[in-house]
MIMI-989806 format. One line per 8 residues: their letters; for each residue z, y, x of N, C-alpha, C. Coordinates in steps of 0.02 Angstrom, whole numbers. Example, Ala and Ser with C-alpha at 12.3 -4.5 7.8 and 13.67 -1.06 7.14 Angstrom:
2
AS) 390/-284/660/390/-225/615/390/-165/660 ~ 354/-112/642/357/-53/684/394/2/645
END
This chain:
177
XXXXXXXX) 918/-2829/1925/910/-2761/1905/964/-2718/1936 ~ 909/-2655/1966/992/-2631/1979/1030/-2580/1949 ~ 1092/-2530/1943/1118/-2507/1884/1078/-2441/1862 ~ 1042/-2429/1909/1010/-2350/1865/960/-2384/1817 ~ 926/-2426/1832/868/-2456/1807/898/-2484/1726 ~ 940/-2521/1724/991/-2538/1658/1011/-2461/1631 ~ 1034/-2419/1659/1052/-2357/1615/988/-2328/1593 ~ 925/-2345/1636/896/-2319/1587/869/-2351/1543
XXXXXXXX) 859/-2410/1520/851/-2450/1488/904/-2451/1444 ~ 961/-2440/1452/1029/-2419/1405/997/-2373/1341 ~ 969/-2307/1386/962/-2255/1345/905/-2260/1305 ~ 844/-2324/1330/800/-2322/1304/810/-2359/1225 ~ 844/-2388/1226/871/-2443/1198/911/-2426/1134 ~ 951/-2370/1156/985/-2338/1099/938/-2298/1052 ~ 897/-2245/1104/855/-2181/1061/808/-2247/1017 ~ 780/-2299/1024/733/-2336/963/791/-2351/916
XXXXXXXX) 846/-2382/933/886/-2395/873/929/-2332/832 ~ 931/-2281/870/944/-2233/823/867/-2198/785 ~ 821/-2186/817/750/-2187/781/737/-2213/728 ~ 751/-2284/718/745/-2325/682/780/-2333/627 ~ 856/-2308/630/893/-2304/588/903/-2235/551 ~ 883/-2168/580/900/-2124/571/868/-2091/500 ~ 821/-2117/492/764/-2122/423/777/-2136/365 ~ 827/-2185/359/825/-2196/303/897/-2183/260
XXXXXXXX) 923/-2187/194/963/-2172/169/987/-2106/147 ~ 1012/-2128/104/1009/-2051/31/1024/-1983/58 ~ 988/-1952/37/983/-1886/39/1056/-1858/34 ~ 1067/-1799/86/1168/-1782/78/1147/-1719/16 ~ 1217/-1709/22/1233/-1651/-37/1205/-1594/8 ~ 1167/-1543/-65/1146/-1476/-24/1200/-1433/10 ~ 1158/-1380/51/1232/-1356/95/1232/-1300/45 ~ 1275/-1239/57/1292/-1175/27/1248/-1137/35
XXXXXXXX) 1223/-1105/-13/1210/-1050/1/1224/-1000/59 ~ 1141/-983/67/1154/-933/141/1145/-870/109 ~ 1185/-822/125/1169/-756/111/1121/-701/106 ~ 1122/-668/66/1050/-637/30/1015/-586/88 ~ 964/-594/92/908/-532/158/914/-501/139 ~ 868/-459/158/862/-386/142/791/-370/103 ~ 831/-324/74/778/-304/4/707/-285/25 ~ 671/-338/-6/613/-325/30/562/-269/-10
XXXXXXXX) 509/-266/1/449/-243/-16/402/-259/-89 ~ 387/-212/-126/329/-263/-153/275/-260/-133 ~ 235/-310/-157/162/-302/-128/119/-261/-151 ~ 121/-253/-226/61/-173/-264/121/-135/-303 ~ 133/-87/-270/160/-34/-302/139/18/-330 ~ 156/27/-394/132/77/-458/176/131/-451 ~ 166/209/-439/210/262/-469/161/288/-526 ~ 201/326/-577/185/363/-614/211/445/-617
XXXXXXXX) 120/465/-633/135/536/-639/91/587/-686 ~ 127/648/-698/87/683/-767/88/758/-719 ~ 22/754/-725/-21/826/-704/2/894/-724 ~ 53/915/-719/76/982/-767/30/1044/-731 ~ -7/1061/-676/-28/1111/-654/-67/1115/-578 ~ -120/1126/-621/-188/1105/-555/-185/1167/-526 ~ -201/1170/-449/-243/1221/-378/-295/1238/-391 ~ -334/1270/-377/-399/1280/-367/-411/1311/-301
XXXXXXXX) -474/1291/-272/-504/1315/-192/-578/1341/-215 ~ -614/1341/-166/-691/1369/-180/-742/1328/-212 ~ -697/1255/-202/-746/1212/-229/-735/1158/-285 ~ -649/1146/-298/-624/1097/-350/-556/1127/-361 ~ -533/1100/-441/-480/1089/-465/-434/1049/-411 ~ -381/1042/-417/-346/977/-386/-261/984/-389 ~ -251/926/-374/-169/914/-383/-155/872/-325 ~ -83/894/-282/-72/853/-230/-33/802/-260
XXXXXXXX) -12/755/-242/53/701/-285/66/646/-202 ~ 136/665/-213/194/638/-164/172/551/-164 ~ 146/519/-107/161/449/-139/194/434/-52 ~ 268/418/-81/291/380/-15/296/304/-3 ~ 261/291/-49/234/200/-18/157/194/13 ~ 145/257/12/58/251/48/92/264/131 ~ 102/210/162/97/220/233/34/169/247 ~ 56/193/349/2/181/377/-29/110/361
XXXXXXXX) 1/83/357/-23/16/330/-76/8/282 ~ -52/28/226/-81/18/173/-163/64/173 ~ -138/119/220/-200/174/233/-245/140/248 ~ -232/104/316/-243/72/348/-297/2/332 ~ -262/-39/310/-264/-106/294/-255/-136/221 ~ -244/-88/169/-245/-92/115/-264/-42/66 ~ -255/-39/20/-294/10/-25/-241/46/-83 ~ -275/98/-118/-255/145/-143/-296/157/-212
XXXXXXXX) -263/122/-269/-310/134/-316/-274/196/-361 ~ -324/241/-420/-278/274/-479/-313/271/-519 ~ -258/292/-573/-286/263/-654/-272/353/-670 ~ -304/369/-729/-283/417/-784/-298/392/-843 ~ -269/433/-899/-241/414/-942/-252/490/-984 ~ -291/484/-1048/-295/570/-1083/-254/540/-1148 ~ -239/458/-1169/-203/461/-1218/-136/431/-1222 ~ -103/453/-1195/-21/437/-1186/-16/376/-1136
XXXXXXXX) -76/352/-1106/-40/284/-1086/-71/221/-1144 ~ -119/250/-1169/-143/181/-1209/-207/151/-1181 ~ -249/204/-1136/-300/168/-1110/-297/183/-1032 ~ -322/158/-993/-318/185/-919/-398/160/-890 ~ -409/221/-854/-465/228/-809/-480/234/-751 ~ -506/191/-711/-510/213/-659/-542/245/-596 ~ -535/272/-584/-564/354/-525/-594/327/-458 ~ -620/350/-457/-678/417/-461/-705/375/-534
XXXXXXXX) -710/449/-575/-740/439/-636/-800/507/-663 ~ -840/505/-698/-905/532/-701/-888/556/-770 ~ -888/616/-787/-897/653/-877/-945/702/-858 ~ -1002/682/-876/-1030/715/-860/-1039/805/-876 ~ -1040/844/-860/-1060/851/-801/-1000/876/-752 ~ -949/848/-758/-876/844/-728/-859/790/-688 ~ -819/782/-643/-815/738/-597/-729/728/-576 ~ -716/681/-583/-641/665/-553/-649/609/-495
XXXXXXXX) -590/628/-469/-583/573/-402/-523/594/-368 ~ -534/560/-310/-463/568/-265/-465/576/-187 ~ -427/580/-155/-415/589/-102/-354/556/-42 ~ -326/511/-15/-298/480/13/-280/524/89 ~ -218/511/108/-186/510/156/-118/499/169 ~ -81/494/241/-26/468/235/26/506/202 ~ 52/460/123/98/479/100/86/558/58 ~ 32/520/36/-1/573/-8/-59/565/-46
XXXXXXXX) -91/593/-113/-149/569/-155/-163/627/-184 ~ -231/659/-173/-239/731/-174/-293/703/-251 ~ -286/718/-314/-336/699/-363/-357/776/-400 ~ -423/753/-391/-467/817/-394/-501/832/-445 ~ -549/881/-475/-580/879/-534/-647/934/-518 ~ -700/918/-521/-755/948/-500/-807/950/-538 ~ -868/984/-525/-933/1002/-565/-965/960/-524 ~ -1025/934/-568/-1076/874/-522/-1123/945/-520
XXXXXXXX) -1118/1003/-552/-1184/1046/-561/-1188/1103/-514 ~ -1145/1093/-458/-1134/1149/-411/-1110/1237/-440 ~ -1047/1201/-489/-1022/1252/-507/-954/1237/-476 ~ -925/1331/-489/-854/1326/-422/-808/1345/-485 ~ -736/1348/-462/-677/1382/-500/-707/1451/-498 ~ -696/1482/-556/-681/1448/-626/-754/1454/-688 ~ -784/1438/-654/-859/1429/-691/-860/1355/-729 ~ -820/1313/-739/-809/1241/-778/-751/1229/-793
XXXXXXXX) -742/1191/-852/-665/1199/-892/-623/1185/-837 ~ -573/1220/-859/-502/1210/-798/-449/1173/-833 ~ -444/1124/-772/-413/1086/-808/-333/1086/-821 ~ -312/1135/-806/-253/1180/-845/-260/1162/-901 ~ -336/1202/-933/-322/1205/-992/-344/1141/-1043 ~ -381/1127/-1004/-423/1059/-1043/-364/1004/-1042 ~ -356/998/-1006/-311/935/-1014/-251/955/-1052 ~ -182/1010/-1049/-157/1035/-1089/-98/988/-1063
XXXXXXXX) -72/983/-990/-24/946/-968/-27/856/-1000 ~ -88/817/-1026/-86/784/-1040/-107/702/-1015 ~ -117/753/-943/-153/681/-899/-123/637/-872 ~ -104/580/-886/-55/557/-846/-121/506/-795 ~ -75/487/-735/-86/473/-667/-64/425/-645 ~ -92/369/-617/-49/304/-589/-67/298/-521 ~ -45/294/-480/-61/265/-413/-43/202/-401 ~ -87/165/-388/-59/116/-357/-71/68/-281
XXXXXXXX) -45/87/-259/-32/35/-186/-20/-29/-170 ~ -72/-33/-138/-86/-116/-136/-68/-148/-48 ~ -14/-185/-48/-20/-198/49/-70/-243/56 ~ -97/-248/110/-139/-295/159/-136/-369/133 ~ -60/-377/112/-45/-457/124/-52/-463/27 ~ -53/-406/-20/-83/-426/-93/-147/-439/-80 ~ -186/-375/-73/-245/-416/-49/-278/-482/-48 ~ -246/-512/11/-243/-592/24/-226/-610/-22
XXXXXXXX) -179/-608/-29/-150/-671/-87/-178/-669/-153 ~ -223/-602/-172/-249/-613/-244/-346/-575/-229 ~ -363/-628/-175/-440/-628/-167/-494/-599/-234 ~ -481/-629/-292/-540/-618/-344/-498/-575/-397 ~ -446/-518/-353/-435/-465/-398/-485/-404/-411 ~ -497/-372/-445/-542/-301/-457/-476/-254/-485 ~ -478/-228/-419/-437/-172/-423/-440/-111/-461 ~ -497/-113/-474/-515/-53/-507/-506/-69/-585
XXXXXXXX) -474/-142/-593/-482/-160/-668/-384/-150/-677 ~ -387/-111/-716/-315/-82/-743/-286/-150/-788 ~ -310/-192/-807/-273/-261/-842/-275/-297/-802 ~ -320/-301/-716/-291/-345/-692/-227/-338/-632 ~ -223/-249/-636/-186/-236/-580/-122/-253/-632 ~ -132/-218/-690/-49/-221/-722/-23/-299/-713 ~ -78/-352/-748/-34/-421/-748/-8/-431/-670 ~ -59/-425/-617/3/-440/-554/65/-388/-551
XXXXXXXX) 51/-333/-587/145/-287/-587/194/-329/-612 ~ 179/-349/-688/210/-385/-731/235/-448/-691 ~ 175/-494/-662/221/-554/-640/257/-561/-576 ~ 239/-484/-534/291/-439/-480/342/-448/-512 ~ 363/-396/-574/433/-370/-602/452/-450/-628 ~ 435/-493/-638/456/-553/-661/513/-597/-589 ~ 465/-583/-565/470/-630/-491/530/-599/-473 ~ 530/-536/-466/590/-495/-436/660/-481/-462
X) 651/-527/-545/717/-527/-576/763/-572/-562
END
């Protein structure tokens, strides 16, 4: 044999016996802690808000409301649900909703949720209660934002069901403590 042929046979020789050995025996002590990322995201985000004073145009009531977690994304690739609320927060509904012969719903865009209040009977402001007055500052408003990747991860949710969006908040705010 000549010497390259033995070196490599050297090396072959070693990598099975370290292979072989390298497997087995007790687990070492964990290492330290690595330092904390960066604060991430949640996946369905809830703001809350109370209607103190509706617009009117030629054709609906309405209220603009600030939402700066509706980006493009979520416009995009995820969704935008809202709830109201006529009794403090004890029941929640969700929109587009039908009284007859009144109509609520909403409106989406970036970093923004335009929720509206209309006649199904082709009546304009102010020919149907206004909801100034009807409501009496009492409506409260939830938005909530859902990313792409909630979505996924909770397939057989119904978004539109206000007990099932809250329990994923709840075990959000859990997770995040």
């Amino acid at each position: 044999m000549n010497m390259k042929t033995l070196n490599v046979l050297s090396v072959i020789a070693a990598g099975a016996a370290l292979s072989l050995y390298s497997c087995t025996g007790p687990a070492g002590q964990p290492g330290p802690m690595g330092p904390q990322g960066p604060q991430g995201n949640a996946n369905v985000i809830m703001t809350p808000y109370t209607i103190l004073s509706w617009s009117a145009n030629s054709s609906v009531y309405y209220a603009n409301l600030a939402d700066n977690n509706l980006n493009s994304s979520i416009l995009s690739n995820g969704t935008t649900e809202v709830f109201m609320s006529l009794d403090a927060g004890n029941s929640w509904e969700a929109l587009p909703l039908t009284a007859s012969p009144d109509f609520m719903g909403y409106i989406t865009s970036l970093y923004q949720v335009q929720v509206f209040w209309a006649s199904n009977v082709n009546l304009t402001p102010p020919n149907y209660p206004d909801p100034n007055n009807y409501f009496a500052a009492t409506l409260q408003i939830k938005i909530v934002d859902i990313a792409p990747y909630a979505m996924k991860q909770h397939p057989n949710t119904n978004w539109k069901d206000w007990s099932q969006v809250n329990a994923i908040l709840e075990t959000q705010k859990i997770s995040n403590q």
